[in-house]
C-alpha positions as CSV (number, residue, x, y, z in Angstrom):
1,X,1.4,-23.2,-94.5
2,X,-1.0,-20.6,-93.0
3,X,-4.3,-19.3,-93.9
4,X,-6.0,-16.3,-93.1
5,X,-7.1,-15.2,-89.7
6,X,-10.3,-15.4,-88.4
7,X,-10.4,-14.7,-84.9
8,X,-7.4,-13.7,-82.4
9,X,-7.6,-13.6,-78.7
10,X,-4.9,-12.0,-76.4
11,X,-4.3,-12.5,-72.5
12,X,-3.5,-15.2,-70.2
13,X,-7.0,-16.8,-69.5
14,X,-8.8,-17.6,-72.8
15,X,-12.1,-17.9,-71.5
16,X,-12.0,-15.7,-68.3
17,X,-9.8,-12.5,-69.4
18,X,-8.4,-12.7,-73.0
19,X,-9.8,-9.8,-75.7
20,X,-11.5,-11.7,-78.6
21,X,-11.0,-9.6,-82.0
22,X,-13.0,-11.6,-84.9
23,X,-12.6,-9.9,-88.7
24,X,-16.3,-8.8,-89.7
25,X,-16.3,-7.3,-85.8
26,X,-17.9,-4.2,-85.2
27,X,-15.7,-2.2,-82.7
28,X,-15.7,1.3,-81.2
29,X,-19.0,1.9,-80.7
30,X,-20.1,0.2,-84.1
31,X,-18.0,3.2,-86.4
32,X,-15.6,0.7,-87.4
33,X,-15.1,-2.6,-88.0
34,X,-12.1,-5.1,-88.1
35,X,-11.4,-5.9,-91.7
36,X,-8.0,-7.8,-91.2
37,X,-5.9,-9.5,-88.9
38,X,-2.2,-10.3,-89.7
39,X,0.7,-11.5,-88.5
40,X,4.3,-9.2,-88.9
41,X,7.6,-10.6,-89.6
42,X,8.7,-10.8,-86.4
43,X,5.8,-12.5,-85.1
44,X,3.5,-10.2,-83.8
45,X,-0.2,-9.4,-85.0
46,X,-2.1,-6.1,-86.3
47,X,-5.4,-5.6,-86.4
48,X,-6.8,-3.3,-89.4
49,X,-10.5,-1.9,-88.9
50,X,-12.5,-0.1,-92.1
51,X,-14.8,3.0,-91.7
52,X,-16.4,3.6,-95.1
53,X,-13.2,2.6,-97.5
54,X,-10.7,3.9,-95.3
55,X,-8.7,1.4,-93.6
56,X,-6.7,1.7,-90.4
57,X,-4.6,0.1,-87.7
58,X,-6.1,-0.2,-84.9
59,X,-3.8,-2.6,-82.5
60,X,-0.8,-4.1,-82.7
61,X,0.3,-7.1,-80.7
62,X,4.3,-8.2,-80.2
63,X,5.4,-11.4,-79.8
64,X,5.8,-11.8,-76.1
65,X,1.6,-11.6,-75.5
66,X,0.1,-15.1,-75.3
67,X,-2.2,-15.2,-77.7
68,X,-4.4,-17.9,-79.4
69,X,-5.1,-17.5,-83.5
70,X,-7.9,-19.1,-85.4
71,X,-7.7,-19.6,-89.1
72,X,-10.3,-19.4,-91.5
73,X,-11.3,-22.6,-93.0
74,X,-13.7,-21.7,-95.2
75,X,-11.8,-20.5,-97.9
């Protein structure tokens, strides 16, 4: 079973080079931030960011990235 996402991080070298996206994030320039992270049905993720009570996707991640997901466990 899986929970919800907390924190995803894409790229090769987790603590060198990989993009860390965490949901209550502020991104671009603190307009937005990242309200959701899910995986799609063929195993890729989307990030969803919220500017006032508009939300948005933002980035979208197949399969074939190396990526490493966090989970909430504080739910």
């Amino acid at each position: 079973m899986e929970g919800i996402i907390r924190k995803i991080s894409i790229g090769h070298d987790y603590k060198n080079n990989a993009m860390h996206y965490i949901v209550g994030q502020d991104v671009l320039n603190g307009a937005y931030q990242i309200c959701e992270i899910l995986k799609t049905s063929d195993n890729g993720v989307r990030i969803y960011i919220l500017k006032g009570d508009e939300i948005f996707l933002w980035k979208s991640f197949n399969e074939n990235m190396p990526m490493s997901i966090e989970y909430n466990i504080n739910i």
